[in-house]
N, C-alpha and C positions, 0 to 999 in steps of 0.2 A: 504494500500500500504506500503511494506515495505521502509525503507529510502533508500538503496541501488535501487531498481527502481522507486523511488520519484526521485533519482539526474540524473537516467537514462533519464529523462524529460528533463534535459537541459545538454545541450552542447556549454561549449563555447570556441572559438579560438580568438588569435589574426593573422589576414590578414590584405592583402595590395591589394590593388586598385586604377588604377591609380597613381603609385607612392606615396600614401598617404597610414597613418598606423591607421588600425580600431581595435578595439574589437567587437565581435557578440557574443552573444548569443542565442542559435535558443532554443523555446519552444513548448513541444508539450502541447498543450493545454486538449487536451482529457485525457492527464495521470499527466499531471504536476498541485498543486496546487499553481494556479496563483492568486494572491488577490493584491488589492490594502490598502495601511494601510496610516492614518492620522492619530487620535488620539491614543495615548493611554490611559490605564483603569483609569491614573490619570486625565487624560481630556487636560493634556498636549499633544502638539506635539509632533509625536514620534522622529521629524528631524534627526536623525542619523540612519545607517543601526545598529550599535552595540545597541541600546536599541531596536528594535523589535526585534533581535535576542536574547536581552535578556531575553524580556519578552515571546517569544518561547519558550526557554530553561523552562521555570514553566511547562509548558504543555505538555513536551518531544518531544519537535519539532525544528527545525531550519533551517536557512534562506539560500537557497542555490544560491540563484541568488537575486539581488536587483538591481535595479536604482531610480533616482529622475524622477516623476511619471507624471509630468504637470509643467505648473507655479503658483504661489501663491504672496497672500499680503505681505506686511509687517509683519504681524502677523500670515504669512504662511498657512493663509486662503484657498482652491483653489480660483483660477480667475473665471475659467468657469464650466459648467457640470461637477459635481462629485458625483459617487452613491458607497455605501458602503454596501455590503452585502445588498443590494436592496433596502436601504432608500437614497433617494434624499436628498444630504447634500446642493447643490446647482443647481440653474436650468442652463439648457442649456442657452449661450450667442449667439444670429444669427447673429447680427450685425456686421459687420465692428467696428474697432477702433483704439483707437492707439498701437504701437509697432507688433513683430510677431505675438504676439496671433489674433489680430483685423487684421492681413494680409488676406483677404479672397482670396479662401476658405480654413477655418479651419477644426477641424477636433474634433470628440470622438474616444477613444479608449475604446469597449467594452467587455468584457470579459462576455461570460453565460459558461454552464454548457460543452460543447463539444465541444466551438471554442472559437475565440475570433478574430476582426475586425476592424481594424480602418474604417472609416463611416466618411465622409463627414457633417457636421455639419448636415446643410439642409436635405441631404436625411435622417440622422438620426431624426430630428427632425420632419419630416414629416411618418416615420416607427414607432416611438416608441419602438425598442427592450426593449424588458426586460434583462436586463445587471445585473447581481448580483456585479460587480464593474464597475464604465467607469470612466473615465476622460478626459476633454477636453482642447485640446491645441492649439497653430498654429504656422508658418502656417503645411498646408498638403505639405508634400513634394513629392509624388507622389500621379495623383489622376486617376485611371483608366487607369492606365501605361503610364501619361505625367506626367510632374514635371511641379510645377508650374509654371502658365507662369509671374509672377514677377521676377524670377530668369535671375540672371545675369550672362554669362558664365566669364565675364572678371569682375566680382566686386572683392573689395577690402575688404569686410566684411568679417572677418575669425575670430570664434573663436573656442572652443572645443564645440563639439555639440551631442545631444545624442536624439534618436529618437524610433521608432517601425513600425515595415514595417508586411504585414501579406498578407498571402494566399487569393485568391480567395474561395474556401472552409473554408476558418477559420480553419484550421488546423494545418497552419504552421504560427509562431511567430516569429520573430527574431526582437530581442534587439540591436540595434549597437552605440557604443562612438568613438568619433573620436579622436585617441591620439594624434594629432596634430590640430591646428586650421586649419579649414578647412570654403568656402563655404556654401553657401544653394544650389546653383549648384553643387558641387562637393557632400556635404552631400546625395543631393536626388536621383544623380546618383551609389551613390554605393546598394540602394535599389531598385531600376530600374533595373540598368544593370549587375551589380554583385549578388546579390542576387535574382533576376528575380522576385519582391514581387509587385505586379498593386496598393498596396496603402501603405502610409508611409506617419506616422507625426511626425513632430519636436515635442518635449517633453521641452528641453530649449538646452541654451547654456551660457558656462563661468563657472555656478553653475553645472555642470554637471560631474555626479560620477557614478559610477558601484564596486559592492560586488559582485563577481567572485570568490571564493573559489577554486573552479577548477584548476583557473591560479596562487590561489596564490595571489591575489589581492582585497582589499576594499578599496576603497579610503575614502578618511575624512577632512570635511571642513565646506564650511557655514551650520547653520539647513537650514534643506529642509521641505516643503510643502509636498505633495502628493509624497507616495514613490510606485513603483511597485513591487511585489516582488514574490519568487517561495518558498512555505512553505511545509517540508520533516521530516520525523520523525527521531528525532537526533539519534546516533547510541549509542548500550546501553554504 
């Protein structure tokens, strides 16, 4: 694929919904090379967008879309389910717990070869897909076109929040950061009702960044954990 239809795979705008101001990025999965990255080759965390892009840049490649990917330890470990080029780096978590991740129902986002799904912990755990990247988060902010029913329309929890919402066919991906603190209410409804996507998980919030090229923008702050990212052949 050349780089020029490698970036043709994502598209991102910044919208408003509900009087609230988001970033989207929609992926087509079938042509976009979407991966999940954690380590790099020194066995370090890669925690920044600008070092896998840099380590792209060896291989004639570069990062045309990113976000921070799940949540993670202190030592930026993932928390829950994470598979990397189809080695299980950590198992699936079913249980309840504490904070959003343990809000059930949580959720994996999987990525194979010509879609990719966010999946309900449980049902995932009970399917088994084979996922060449996934990573698990919580809670699910949309689950078969209801939002959670923890969600509170009058709460008071607001911060910046960043998520992944996806198609019934697994064909359509969309990315979205909230540029204002916002909701889990408000968050899940902009993937529901504005985006019209039947499932959508939290990924985190507060630590929450996007590498958008397109618009002009990478943000840069704490290291991160699990990054998701869209890999394109740099232009000569």
């Amino acid at each position: 694929m050349t780089g020029l239809s490698a970036r043709a795979s994502v598209t991102c705008e910044e919208r408003q919904f509900d009087g609230l101001a988001y970033t989207a990025c929609e992926v087509d999965p079938r042509e976009a090379d979407l991966r999940l990255f954690l380590d790099a080759p020194s066995g370090e965390k890669y925690g920044q967008f600008t070092a896998i892009d840099g380590a792209l840049a060896a291989e004639g490649k570069t990062l045309v879309f990113a976000m921070n990917g799940g949540m993670y330890h202190s030592d930026r470990a993932p928390v829950g389910h994470y598979v990397e080029d189809g080695e299980e780096i950590m198992r699936v978590i079913p249980n309840a717990g504490p904070g959003n991740f343990g809000l059930l129902p949580n959720g994996i986002f999987c990525i194979r070869d010509d879609r990719a799904d966010v999946i309900e912990t449980l049902a995932y755990d009970a399917a088994r897909p084979e996922c060449r990247f996934a990573t698990q988060s919580g809670p699910m902010l949309v689950i078969d076109g209801e939002l959670h029913p923890r969600f509170l329309v009058d709460s008071t929890s607001r911060y910046i929040r960043n998520g992944v919402g996806t198609s019934e066919d697994g064909t359509r991906v969309v990315f979205v950061i909230s540029d204002q603190p916002v909701t889990f209410h408000q968050f899940g409804r902009i993937f529901r009702d504005d985006l019209g996507l039947p499932q959508a998980l939290f990924l985190d919030g507060s630590v929450s960044r996007i590498h958008a090229p397109q618009l002009n923008r990478s943000d840069f702050g704490r290291w991160l954990g699990p990054i998701v990212g869209v890999v394109a052949p740099r232009d000569p």
